[in-house]
TORKOL-4160 file (C-alpha; in steps of 0.2 Angstrom, whole numbers, padded with zeros to 4 digits, m for minus):
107
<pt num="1" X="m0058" Y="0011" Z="m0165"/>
<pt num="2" X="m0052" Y="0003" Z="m0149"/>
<pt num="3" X="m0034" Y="0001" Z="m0150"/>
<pt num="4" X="m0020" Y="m0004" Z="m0138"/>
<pt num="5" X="m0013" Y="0012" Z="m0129"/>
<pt num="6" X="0004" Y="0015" Z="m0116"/>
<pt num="7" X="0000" Y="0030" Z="m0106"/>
<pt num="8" X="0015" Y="0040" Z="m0097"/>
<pt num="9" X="0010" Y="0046" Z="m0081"/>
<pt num="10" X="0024" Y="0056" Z="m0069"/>
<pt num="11" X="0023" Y="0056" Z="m0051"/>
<pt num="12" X="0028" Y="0063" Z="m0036"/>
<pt num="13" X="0031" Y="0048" Z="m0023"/>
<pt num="14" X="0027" Y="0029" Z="m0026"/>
<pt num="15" X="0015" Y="0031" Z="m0014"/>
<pt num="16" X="0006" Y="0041" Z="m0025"/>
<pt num="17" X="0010" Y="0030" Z="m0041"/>
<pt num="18" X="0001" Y="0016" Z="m0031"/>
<pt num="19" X="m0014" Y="0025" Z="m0027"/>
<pt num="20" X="m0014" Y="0028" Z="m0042"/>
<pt num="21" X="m0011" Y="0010" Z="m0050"/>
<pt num="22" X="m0023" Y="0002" Z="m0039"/>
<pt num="23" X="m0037" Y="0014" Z="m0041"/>
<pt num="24" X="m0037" Y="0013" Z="m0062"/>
<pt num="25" X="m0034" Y="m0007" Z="m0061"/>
<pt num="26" X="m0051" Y="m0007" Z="m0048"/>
<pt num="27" X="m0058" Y="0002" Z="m0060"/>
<pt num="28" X="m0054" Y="m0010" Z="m0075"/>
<pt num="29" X="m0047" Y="0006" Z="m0084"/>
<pt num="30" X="m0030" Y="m0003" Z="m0089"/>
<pt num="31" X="m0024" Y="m0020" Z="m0088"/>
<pt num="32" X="m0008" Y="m0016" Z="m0080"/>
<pt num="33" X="0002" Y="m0003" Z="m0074"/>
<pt num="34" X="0020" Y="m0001" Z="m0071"/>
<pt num="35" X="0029" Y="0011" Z="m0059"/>
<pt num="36" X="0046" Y="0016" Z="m0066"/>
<pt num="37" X="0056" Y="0024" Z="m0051"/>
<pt num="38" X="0067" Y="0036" Z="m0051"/>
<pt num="39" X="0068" Y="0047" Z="m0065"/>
<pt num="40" X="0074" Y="0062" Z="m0067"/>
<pt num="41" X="0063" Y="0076" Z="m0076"/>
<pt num="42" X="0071" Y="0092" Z="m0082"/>
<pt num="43" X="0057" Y="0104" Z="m0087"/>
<pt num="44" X="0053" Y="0122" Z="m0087"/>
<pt num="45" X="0038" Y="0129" Z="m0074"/>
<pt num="46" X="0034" Y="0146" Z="m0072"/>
<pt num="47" X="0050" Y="0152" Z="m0078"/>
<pt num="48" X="0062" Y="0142" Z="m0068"/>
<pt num="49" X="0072" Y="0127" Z="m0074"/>
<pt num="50" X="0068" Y="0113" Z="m0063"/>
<pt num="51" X="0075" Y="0097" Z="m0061"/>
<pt num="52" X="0066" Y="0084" Z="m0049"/>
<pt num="53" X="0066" Y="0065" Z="m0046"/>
<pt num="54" X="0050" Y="0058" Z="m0049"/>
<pt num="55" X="0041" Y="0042" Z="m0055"/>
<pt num="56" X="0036" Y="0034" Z="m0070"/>
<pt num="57" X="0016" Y="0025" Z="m0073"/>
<pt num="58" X="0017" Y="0015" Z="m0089"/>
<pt num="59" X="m0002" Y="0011" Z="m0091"/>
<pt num="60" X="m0008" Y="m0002" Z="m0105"/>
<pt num="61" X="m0025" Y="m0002" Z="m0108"/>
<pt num="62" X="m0034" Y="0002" Z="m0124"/>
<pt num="63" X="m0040" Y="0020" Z="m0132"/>
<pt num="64" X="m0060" Y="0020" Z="m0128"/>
<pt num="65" X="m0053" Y="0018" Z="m0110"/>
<pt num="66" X="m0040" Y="0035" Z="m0111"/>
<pt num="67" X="m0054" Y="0051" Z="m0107"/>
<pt num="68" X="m0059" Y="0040" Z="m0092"/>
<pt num="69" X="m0041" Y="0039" Z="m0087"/>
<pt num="70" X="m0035" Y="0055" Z="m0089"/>
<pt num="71" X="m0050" Y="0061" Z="m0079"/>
<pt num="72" X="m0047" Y="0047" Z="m0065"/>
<pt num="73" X="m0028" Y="0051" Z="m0065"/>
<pt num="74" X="m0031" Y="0071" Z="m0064"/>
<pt num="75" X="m0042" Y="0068" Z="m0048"/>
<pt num="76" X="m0030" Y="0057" Z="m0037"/>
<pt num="77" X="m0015" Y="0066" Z="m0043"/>
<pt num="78" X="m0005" Y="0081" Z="m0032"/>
<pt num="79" X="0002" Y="0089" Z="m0047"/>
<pt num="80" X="m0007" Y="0105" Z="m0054"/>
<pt num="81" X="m0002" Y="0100" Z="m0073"/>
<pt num="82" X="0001" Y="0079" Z="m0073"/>
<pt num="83" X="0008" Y="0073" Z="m0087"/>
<pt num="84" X="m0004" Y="0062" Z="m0096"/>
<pt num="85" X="0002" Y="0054" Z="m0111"/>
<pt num="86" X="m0002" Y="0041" Z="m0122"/>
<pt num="87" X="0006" Y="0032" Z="m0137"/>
<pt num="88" X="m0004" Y="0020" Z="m0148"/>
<pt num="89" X="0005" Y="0004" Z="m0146"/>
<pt num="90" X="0011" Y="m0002" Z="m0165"/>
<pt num="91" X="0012" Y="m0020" Z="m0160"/>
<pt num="92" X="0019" Y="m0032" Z="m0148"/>
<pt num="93" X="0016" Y="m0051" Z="m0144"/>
<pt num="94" X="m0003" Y="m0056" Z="m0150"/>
<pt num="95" X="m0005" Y="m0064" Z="m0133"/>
<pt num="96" X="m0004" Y="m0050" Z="m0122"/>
<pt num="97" X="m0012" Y="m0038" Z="m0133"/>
<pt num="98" X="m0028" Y="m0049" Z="m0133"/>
<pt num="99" X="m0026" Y="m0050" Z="m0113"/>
<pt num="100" X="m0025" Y="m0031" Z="m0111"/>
<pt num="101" X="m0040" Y="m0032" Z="m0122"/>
<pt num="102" X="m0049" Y="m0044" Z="m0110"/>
<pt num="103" X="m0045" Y="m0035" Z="m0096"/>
<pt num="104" X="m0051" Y="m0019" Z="m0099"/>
<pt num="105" X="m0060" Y="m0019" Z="m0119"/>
<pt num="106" X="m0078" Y="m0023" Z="m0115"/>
<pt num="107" X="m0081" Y="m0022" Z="m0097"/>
């Protein structure tokens, strides 16, 4: 099934969330992305609490485009372990549903 999808991306700069924006709405892999800056991430890595200010992607495309993404995302991004996310979208306005599908649903 091909269903809408928000992916969560984190990331360390907004240089890098652009590059990484551009490069997935190029390659028709979402319809839209939204760069969420700052945040604040508390997390645990290799033992150490850490706390670091990062970005937020908020990519909405649809599900048959997500292994594509996650592979795109894992090559232009600097983190060892990116966050990669995704949430099926439960509804929203009909309209833009249909234009993320448009965008991105059978190119």
């Amino acid at each position: 099934m091909n269903e809408n999808v928000l992916i969560f991306v984190t990331v360390g700069s907004t240089e890098e969330g652009k590059k990484i924006s551009q490069a997935l709405i190029e390659d028709r892999l979402a319809a839209c992305v939204s760069i969420i800056w700052p945040v604040t991430s508390t997390f645990r890595w290799e033992g150490d609490i850490c706390e670091e200010t990062e970005g937020l992607l908020m990519i909405k495309t649809m599900s048959a485009r997500l292994e594509r993404i996650i592979h795109r995302v894992k090559e232009l991004h600097s983190y060892e372990t990116p966050e990669i996310i995704a949430m099926p979208v439960a509804g929203g306005s009909e309209e833009y549903l249909r234009w993320i599908s448009g965008e991105v649903g059978n190119k």
